[in-house]
C-alpha positions in Angstrom: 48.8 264.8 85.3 46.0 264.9 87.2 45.0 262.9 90.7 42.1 260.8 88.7 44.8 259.6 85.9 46.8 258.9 88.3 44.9 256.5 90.5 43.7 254.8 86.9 46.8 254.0 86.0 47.9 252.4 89.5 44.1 250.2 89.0 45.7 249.4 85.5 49.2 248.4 87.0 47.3 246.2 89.4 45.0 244.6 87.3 47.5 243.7 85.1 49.6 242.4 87.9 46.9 240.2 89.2 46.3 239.0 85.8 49.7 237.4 85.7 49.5 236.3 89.4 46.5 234.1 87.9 48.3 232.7 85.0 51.0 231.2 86.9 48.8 229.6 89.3 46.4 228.2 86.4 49.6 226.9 85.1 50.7 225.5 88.1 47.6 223.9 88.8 47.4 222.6 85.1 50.9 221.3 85.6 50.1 219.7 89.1 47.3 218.1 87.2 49.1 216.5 84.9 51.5 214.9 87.2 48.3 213.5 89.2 47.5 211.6 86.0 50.7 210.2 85.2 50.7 208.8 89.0 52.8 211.2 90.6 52.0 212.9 94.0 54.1 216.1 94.7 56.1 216.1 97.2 55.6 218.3 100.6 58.1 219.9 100.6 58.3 221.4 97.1 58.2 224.8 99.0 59.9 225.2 102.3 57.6 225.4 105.0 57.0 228.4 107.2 57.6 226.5 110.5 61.3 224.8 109.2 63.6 224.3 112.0 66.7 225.0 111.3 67.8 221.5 111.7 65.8 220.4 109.3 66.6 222.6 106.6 69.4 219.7 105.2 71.7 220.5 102.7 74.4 218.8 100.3 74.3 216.4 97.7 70.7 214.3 97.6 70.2 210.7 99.0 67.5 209.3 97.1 65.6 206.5 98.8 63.0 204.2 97.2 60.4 201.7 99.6 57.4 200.7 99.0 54.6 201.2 101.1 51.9 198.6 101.1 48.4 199.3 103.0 48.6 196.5 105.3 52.3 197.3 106.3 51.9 200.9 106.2 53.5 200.8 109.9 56.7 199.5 108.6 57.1 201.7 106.1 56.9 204.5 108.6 59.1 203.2 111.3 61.5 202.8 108.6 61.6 206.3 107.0 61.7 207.7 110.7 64.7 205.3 111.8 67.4 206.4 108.5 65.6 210.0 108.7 66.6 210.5 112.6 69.8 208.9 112.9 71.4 210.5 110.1 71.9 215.0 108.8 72.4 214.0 105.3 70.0 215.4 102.5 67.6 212.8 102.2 64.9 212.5 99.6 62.4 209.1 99.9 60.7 208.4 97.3 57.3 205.9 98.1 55.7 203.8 96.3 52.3 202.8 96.7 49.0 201.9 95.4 46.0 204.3 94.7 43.7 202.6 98.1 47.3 203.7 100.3 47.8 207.5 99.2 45.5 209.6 101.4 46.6 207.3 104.4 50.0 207.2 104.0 49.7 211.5 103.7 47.7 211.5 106.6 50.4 209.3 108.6 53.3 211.9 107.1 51.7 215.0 107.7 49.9 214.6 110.8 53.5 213.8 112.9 57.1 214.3 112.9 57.6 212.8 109.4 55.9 216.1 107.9 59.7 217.6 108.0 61.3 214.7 105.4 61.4 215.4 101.7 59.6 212.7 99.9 57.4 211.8 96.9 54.8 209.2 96.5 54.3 207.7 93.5 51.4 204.9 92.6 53.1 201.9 91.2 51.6 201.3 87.8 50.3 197.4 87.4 50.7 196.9 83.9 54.5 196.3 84.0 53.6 193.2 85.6 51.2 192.3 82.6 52.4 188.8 81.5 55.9 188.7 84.0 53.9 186.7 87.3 52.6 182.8 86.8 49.0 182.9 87.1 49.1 180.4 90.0 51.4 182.7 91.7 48.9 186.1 92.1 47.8 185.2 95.3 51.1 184.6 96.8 52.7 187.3 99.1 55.8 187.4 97.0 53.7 188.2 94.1 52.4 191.5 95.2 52.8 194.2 92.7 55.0 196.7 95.0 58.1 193.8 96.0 58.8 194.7 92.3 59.4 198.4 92.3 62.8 197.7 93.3 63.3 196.4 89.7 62.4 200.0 88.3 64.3 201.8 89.9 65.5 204.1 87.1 62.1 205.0 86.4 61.0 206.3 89.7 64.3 207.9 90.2 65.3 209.7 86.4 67.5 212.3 87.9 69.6 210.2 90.0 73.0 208.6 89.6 72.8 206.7 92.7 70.4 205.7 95.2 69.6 203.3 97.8 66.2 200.8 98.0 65.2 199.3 101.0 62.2 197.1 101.7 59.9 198.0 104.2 60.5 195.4 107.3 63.8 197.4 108.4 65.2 199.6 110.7 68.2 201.8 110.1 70.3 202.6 113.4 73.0 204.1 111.5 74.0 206.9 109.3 72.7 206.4 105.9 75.3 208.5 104.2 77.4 205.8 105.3 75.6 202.7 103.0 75.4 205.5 100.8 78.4 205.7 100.0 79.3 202.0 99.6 81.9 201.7 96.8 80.5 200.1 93.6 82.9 198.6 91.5 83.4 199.6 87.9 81.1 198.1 85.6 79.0 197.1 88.3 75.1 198.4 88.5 74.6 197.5 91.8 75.8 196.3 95.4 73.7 193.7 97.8 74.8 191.9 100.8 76.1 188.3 100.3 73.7 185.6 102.3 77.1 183.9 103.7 78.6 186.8 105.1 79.9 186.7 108.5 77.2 189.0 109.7 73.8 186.6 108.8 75.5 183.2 107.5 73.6 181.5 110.5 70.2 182.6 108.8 69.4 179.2 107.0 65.8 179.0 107.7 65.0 175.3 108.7 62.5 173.0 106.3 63.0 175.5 104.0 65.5 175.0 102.0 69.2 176.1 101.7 68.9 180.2 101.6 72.2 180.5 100.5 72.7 178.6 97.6 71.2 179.6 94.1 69.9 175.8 93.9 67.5 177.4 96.8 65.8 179.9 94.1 65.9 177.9 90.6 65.9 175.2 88.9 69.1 173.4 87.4 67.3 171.5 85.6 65.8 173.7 83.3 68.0 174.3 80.2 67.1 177.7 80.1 69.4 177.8 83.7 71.6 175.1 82.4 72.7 177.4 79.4 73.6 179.7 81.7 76.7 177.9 83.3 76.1 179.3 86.6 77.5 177.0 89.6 74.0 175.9 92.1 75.9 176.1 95.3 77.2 179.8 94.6 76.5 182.0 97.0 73.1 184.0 97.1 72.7 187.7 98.0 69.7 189.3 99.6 68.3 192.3 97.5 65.9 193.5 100.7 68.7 196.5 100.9 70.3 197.7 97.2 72.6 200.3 96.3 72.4 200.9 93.0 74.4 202.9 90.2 71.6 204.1 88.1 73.6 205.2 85.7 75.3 201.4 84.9 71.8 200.0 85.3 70.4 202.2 82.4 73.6 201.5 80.4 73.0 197.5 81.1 69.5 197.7 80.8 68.9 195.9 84.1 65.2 196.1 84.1 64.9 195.1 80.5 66.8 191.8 81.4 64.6 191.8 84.9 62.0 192.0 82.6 62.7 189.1 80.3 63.3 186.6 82.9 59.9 187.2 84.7 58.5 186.3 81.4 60.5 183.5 80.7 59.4 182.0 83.7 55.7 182.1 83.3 56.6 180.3 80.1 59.3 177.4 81.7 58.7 177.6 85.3 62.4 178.2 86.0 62.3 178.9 90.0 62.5 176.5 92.3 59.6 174.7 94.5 61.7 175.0 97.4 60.9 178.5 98.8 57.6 180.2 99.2 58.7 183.7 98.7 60.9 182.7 95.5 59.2 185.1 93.1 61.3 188.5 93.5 65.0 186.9 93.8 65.6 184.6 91.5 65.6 187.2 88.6 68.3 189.4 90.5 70.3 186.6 90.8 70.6 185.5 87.4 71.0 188.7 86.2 73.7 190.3 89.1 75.1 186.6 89.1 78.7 187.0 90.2 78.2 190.8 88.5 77.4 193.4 91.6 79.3 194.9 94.6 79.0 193.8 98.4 77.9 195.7 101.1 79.2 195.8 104.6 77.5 192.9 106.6 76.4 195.0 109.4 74.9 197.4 107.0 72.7 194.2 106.3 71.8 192.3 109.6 69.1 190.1 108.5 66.4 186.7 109.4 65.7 188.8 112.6 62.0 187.3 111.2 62.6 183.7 111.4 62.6 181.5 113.9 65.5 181.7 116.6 66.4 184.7 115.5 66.5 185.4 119.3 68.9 183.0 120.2 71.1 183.6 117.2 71.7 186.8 117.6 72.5 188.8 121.0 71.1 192.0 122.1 74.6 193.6 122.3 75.2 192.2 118.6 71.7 193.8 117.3 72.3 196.9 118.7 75.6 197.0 117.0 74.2 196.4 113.9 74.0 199.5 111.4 70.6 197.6 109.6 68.4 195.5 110.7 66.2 193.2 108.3 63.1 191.3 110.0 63.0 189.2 106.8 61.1 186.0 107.1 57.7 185.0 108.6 57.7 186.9 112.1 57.5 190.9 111.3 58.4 193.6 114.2 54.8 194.8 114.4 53.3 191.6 114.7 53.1 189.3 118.3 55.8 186.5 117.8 58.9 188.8 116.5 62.0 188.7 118.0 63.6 192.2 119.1 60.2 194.0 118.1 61.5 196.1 120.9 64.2 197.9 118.7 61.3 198.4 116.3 59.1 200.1 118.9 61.7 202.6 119.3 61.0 203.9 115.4 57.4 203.2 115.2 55.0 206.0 115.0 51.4 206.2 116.0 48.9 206.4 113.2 47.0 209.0 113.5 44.0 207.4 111.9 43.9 204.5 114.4 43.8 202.1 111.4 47.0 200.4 112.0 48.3 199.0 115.1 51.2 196.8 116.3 50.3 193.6 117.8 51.4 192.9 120.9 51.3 190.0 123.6 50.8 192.4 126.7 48.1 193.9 125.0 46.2 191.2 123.9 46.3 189.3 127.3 44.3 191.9 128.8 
């Protein structure tokens, strides 16, 4: 064989070899497209990247995570993801939901700092499964933004998963998330919330308000739609700001479905009650999980740090005890009037945009 077959055979071998080096990554890209236009982002870290640390590089079984991540709150979301990622070695995998105007940002804000190391995906919420669920009176409301209800589709962001936790965005974990995680869930049971009189946050009733802790606080008993349902007004409420769900029960049950058909029932009979402004997202979960879900441990679930007197009721010893901590209410961490927005500041990150920053009293006397 001579030197000239030879070396046009080796151009053959490599043309060939190129040629398939092409395919795969016109298929990947065609693939990658596809998932852009069903509203999936990849995640990062798809591919491990070259600069890993070692501690980073988690193993064991999956956490999956769902929050939402809302433009003007993008700060929360981040000091939230960086409080369960730090204090905790477990396998963690958040998936974010968002809206199209939030993507780029909220991939900037992961990237460009020390969140660039967590496994995530980000996924744009999809606004027709609201179509015909939210009164019309109730679209400007804060409770009626689209993303406070991702936590009722929580299958569908997370198909491969038989558990997994959702948290809302206004929290700050100081313990290991492995340990909510793995909150027992009782058989037959789709999911596990913490109960609003627990001994933890019973003191939370926020004043001129109505009662918080009742279900007479969310609907209305005199609706015969309610009536028919025979449950007792002054049961005990639970807060669904921090879930742990069995997926695999709420597929069986066909939670969102029933979700589903109360939202739409409502706009029809105007079954919650005028009480409470922000009575949009409960009031389903309660019918449906009425006396029907798990509890979690109360100080996996300290909450009204955002109401007022949240500062007297609970003591700075106590908060830092606290495995979660929920700013629900008016008075957010990142805002000027919060109480303990200290503990928050300890999470936050910078954005490295420069779009979004904390308000503080300090700064603004200046």
């Amino acid at each position: 064989m001579t030197l000239r077959r030879v070396n046009v055979i080796i151009l053959v071998l490599l043309a060939v070899a190129f040629l398939i080096i092409v395919q795969r990554n016109l298929l990947n890209l065609s693939d990658f497209l596809h998932k852009e236009h069903q509203g999936m982002i990849l995640p990062f870290e798809s591919e491990p990247s070259p600069n890993l640390r070692p501690e980073y590089e988690r193993k064991g079984e999956e956490i999956p995570i769902l929050i939402t991540a809302a433009e003007e709150r993008l700060g929360a979301v981040v000091a939230a993801i960086n409080s369960v990622y730090q204090n905790s070695k477990a396998n963690i995998v958040f998936t974010i939901v968002t809206q199209n105007d939030t993507v780029d940002h909220l991939k900037t804000w992961l990237s460009d700092t020390r969140l660039k190391y967590i496994k995530h995906k980000i996924v744009v919420f999809n606004p027709e499964h609201l179509k015909g669920k939210i009164p019309k009176d109730s679209l400007n409301l804060e409770a009626a933004k689209p993303l406070t209800f991702a936590r009722f589709y929580l299958p569908l962001y997370i198909p491969e998963a038989e558990k997994a936790i959702y948290l809302d965005d206004d929290i700050i974990v100081q313990g290991d998330i492995q340990e909510l995680y793995e909150t027992n869930i009782k058989q037959g049971h789709a999911a596990a919330f913490s109960d609003d009189c627990d001994s933890a946050s019973s003191k939370g009733i926020v004043r001129g308000a109505g009662n918080q802790n009742n279900y007479i606080g969310f609907l209305d008993f005199k609706k015969e739609s309610i009536k028919k349902l025979g449950m007792r007004a002054n049961t005990c409420t639970f807060n669904p700001g921090v879930i742990v769900a069995n997926l695999t029960e709420w597929k069986n049950q066909n939670i969102t479905q029933q979700l589903e058909h109360w939202m739409e029932l409502n706009t029809k009979e105007d079954l919650y009650s005028k009480t409470l402004a922000e009575s949009i997202t409960s009031p389903p979960l309660l019918i449906v999980f009425y006396k029907h879900h798990s509890t979690i441990d109360p100080m996996w679930h300290v909450r009204h740090l955002g109401t007022t007197g949240a500062g007297n009721r609970y003591s700075l010893p106590f908060v830092k005890a606290a495995k979660l901590l929920h700013w629900n209410g008016h008075y957010k961490p990142w805002g000027r009037t919060s109480s303990f927005s200290d503990v928050w500041d300890k999470w936050y990150i910078p954005d490295p945009t420069g779009k979004f920053h904390p308000v503080r009293r300090h700064t603004e006397d200046k």
